[in-house]
Backbone as numpy.savetxt, mean C-alpha at the origin, in Angstrom:
# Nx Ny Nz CAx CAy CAz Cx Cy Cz
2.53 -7.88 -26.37 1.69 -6.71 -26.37 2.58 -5.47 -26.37
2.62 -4.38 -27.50 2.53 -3.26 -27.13 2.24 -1.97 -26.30
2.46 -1.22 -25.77 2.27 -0.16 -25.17 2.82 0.97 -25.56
1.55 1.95 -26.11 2.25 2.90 -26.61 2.41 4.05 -25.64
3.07 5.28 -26.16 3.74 5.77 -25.47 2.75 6.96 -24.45
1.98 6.92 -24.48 0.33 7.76 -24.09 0.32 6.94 -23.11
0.46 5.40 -23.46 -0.02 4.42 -22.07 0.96 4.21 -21.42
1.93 4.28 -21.54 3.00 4.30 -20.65 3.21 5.79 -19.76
2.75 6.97 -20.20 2.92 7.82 -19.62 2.08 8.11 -18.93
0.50 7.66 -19.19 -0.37 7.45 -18.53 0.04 7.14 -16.67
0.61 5.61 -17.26 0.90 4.49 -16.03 1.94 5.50 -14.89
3.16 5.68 -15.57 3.84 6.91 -14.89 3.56 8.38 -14.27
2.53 8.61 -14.53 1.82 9.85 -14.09 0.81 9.30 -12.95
0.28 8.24 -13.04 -0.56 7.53 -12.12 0.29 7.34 -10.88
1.55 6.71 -11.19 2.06 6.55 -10.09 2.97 7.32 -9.19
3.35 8.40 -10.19 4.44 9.65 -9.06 2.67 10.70 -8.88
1.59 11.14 -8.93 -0.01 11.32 -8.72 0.32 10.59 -7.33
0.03 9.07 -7.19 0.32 8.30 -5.96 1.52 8.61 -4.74
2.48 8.62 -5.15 3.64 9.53 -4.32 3.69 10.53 -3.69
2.93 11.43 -5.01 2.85 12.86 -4.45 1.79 12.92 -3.48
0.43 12.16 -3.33 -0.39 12.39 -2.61 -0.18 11.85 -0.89
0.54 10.58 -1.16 0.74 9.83 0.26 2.02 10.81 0.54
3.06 11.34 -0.11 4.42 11.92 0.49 3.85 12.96 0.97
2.91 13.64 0.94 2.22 15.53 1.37 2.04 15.10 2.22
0.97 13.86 2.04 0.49 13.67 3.97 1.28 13.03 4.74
2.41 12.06 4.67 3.10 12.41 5.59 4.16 13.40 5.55
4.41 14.29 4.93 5.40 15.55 4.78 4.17 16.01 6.21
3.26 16.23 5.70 2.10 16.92 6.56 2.47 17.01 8.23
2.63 15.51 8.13 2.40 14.98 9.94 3.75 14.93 10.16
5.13 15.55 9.41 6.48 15.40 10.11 6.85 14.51 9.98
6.66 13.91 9.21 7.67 11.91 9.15 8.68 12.32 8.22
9.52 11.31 8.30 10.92 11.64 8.06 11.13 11.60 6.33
10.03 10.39 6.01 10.17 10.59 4.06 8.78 11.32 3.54
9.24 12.01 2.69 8.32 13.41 2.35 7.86 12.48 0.54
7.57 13.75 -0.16 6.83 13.49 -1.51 8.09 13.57 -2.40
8.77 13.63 -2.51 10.01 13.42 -3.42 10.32 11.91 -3.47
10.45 11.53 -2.32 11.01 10.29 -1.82 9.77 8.97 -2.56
8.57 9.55 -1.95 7.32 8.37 -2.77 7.65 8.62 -3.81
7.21 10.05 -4.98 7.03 9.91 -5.82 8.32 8.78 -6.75
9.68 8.84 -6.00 10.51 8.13 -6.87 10.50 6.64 -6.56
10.07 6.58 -5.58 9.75 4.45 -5.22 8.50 4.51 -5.99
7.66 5.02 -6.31 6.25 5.06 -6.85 6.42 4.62 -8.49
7.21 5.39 -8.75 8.27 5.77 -10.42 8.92 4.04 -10.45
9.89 4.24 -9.81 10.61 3.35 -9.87 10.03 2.25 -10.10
9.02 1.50 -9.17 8.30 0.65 -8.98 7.26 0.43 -10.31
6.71 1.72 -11.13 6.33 1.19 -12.43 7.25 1.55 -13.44
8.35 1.68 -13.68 8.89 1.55 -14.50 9.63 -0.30 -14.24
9.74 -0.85 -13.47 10.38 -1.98 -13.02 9.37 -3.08 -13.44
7.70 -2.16 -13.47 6.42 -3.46 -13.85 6.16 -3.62 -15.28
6.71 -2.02 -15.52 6.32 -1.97 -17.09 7.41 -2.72 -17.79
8.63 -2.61 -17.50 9.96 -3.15 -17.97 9.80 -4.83 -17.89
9.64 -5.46 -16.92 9.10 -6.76 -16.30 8.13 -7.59 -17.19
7.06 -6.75 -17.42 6.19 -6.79 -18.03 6.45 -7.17 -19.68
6.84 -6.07 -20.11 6.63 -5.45 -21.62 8.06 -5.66 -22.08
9.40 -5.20 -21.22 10.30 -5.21 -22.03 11.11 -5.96 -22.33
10.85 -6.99 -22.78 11.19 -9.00 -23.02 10.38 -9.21 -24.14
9.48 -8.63 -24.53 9.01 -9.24 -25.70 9.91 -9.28 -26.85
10.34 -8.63 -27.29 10.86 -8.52 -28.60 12.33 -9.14 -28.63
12.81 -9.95 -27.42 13.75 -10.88 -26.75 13.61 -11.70 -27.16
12.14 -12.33 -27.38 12.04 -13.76 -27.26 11.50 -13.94 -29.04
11.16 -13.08 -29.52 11.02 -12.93 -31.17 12.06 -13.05 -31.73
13.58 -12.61 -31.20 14.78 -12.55 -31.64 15.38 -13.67 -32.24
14.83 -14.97 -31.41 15.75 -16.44 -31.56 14.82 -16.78 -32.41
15.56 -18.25 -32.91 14.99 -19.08 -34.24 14.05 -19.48 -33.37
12.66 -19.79 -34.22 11.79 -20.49 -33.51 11.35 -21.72 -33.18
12.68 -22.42 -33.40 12.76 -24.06 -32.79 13.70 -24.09 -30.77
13.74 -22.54 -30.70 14.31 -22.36 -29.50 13.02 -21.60 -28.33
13.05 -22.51 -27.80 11.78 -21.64 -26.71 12.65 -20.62 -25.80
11.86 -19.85 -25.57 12.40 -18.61 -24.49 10.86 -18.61 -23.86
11.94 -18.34 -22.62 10.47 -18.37 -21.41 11.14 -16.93 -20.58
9.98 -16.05 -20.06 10.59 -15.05 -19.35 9.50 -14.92 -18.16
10.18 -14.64 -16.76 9.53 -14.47 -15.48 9.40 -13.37 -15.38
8.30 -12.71 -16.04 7.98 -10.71 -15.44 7.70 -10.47 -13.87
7.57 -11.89 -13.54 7.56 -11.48 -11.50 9.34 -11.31 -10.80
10.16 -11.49 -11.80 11.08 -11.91 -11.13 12.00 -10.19 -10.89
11.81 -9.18 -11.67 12.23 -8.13 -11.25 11.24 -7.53 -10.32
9.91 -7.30 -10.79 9.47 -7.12 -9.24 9.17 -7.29 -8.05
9.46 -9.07 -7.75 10.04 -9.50 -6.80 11.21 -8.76 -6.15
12.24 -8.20 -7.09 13.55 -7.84 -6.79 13.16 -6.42 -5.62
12.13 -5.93 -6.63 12.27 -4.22 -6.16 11.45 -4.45 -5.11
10.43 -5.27 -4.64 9.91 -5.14 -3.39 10.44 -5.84 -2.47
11.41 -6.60 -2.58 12.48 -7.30 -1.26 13.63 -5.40 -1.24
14.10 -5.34 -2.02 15.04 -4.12 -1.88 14.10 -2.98 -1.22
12.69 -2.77 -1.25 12.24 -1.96 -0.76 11.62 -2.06 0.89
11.84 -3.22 0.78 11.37 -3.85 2.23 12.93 -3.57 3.39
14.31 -3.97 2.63 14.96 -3.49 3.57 15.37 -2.16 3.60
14.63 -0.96 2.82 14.32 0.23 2.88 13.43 0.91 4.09
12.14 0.16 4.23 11.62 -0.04 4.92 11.96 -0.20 5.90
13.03 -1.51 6.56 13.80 -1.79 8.13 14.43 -1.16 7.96
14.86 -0.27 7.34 15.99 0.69 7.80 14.93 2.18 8.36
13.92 2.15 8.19 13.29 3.25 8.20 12.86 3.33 10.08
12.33 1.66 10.51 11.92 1.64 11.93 13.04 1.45 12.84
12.66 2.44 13.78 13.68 2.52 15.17 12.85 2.10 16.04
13.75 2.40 17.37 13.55 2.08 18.89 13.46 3.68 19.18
12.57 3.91 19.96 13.17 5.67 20.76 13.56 5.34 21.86
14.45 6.44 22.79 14.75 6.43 23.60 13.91 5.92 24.71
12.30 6.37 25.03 11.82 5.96 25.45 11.22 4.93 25.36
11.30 3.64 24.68 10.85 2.47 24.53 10.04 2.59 23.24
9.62 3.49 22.64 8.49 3.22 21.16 9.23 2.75 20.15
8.01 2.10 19.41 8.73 1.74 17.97 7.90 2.44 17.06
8.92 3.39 16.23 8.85 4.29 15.50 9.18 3.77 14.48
8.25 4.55 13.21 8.84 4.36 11.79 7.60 3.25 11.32
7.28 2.41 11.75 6.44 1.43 11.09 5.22 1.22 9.87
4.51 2.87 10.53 3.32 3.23 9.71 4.17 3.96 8.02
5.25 4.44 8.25 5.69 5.24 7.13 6.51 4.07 6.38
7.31 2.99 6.98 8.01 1.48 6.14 6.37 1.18 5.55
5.77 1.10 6.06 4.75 0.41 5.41 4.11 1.10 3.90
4.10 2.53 4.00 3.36 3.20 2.88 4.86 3.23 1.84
6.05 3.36 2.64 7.16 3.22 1.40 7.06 1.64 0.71
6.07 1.05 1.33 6.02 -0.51 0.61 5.19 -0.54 -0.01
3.91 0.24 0.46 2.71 0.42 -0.48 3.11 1.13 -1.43
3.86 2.49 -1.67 4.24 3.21 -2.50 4.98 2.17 -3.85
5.77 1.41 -3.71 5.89 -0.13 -4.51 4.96 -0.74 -5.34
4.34 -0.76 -4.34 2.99 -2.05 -4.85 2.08 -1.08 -5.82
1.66 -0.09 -5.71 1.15 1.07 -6.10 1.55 1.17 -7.29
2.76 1.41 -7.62 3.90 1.54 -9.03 4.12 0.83 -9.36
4.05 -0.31 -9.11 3.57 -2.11 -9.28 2.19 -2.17 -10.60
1.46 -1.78 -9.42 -0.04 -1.94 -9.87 -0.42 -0.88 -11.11
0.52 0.22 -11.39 0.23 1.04 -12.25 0.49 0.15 -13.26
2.06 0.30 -13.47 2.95 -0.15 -14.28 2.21 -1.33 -14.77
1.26 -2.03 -14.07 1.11 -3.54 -15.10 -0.40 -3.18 -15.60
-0.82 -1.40 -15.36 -2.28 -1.30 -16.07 -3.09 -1.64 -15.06
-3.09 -1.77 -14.17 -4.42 -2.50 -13.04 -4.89 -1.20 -12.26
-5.73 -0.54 -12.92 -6.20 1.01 -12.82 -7.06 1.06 -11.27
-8.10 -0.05 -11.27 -9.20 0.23 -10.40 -8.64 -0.38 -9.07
-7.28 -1.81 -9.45 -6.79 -2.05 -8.07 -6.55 -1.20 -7.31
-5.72 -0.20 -8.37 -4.00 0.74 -7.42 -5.06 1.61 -7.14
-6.17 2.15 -7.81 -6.76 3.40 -7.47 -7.22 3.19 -6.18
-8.50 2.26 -6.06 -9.08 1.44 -4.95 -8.02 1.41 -3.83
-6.93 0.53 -4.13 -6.20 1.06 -2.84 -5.48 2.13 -2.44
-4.93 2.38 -3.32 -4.63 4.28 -2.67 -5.85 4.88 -1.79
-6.52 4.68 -2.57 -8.17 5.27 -1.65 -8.05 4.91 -0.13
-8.36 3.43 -0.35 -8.24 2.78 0.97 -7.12 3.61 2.07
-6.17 3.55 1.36 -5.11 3.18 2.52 -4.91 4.59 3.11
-5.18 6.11 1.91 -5.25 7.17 2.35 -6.08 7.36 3.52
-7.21 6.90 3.62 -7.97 6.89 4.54 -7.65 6.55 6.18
-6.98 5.40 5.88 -6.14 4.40 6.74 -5.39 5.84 7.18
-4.92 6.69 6.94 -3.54 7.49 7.26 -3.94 8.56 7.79
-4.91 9.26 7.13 -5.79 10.40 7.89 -6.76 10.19 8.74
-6.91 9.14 9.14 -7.91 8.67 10.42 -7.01 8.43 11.53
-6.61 9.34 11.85 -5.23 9.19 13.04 -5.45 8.53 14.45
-5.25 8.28 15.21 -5.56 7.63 16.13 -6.20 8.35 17.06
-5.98 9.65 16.97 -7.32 9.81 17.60 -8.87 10.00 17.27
-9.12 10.02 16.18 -10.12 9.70 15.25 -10.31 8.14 15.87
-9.88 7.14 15.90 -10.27 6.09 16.42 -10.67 6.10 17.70
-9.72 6.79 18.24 -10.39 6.75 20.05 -11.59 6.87 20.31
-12.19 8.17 19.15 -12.77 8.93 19.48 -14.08 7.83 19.05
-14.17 7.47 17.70 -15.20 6.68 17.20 -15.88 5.57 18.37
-14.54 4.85 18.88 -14.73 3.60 19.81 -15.12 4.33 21.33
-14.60 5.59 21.54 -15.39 6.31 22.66 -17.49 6.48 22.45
-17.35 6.76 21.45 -18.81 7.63 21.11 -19.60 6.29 20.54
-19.35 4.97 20.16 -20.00 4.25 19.41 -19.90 3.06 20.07
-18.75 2.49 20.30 -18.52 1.06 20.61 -18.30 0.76 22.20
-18.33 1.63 22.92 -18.58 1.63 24.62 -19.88 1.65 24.76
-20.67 2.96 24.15 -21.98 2.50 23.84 -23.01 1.24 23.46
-22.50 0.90 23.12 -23.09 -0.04 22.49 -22.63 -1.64 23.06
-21.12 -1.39 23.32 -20.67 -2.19 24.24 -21.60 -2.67 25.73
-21.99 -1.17 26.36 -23.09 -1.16 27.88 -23.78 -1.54 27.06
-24.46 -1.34 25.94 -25.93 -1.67 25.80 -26.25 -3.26 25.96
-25.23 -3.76 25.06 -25.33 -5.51 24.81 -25.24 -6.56 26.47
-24.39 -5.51 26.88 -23.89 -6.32 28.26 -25.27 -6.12 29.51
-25.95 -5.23 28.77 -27.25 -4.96 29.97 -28.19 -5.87 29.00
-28.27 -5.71 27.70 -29.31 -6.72 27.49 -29.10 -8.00 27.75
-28.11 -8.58 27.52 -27.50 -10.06 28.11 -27.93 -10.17 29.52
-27.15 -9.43 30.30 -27.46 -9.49 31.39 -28.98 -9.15 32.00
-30.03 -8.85 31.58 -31.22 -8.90 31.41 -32.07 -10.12 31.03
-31.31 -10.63 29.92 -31.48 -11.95 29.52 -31.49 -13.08 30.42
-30.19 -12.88 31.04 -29.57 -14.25 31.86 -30.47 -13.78 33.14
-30.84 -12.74 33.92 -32.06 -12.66 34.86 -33.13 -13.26 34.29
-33.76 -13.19 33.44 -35.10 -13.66 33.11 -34.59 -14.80 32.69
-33.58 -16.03 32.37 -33.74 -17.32 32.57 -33.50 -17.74 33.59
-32.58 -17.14 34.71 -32.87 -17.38 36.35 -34.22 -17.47 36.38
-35.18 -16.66 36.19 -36.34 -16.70 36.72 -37.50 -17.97 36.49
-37.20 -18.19 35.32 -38.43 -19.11 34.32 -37.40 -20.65 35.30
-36.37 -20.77 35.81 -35.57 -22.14 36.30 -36.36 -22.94 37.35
């Protein structure tokens, strides 16, 4: 298969788009890798799917055709998401005070991968869908959770435990 050069730039614009959006927000919140940094694992990562992908074909047209050629397009991006993973452990520390830092941001420099992954091989509604997702995941900060499980799920938590316990009185009773 072909890819012309509209769709390839397409795929590449999709994925430093992806970079730039997850690197602002954490540029935003002070983490240590900003939007320069995604947008080029983002890049990188579809140029490595598109290459993987697409740029072996005309390899295997080359030889006589009593010679089979077989090519693994997982096998470079295998490469770039093990290399990006110990990008990643290099990213989480210890603090002084006992936290472990870095984890939430190794993780989006891995998503930022998979993302430029998912461009690069054309899979529009995956990478979009999850960017979506995971943005969400990032701006719902933890205290946004507190707050939800304060106002909703304690609530509701007393409620169940009084109706149960309401329950289990009235089969004491009928015994």
């Amino acid at each position: 298969m072909y890819l012309g050069e509209a769709e390839i730039l397409c795929r590449l614009l999709l994925a430093a788009l992806f970079g730039a959006v997850f690197g602002i927000e954490r540029k935003h919140r002070n983490k240590p890798i900003g939007a320069r940094t995604h947008i080029l694992i983002s890049i990188a990562a579809c140029t490595v799917a598109i290459i993987s992908s697409y740029g072996f074909t005309d390899l295997a047209f080359s030889y006589p055709h009593d010679v089979s050629v077989r090519t693994d397009p997982a096998r470079l991006m295998v490469g770039m998401l093990t290399g990006i993973g110990f990008i990643g452990a290099g990213i989480i520390y210890k603090s002084p005070h006992g936290d472990i830092k870095g984890i939430t941001t190794a993780a989006e420099v891995y998503l930022m991968a998979v993302l430029g992954i998912g461009s690069g091989l054309g899979l529009y509604l995956l990478s979009i869908s999850s960017a979506v997702l995971a943005y969400i995941t990032l701006i719902c900060s933890e205290d946004t959770v507190t707050c939800l499980r304060d106002k909703y799920y304690v609530p509701l938590k007393l409620w169940l435990e009084k109706l149960l316990h309401r329950r289990h009185s009235l089969s004491l009773i009928h015994i």
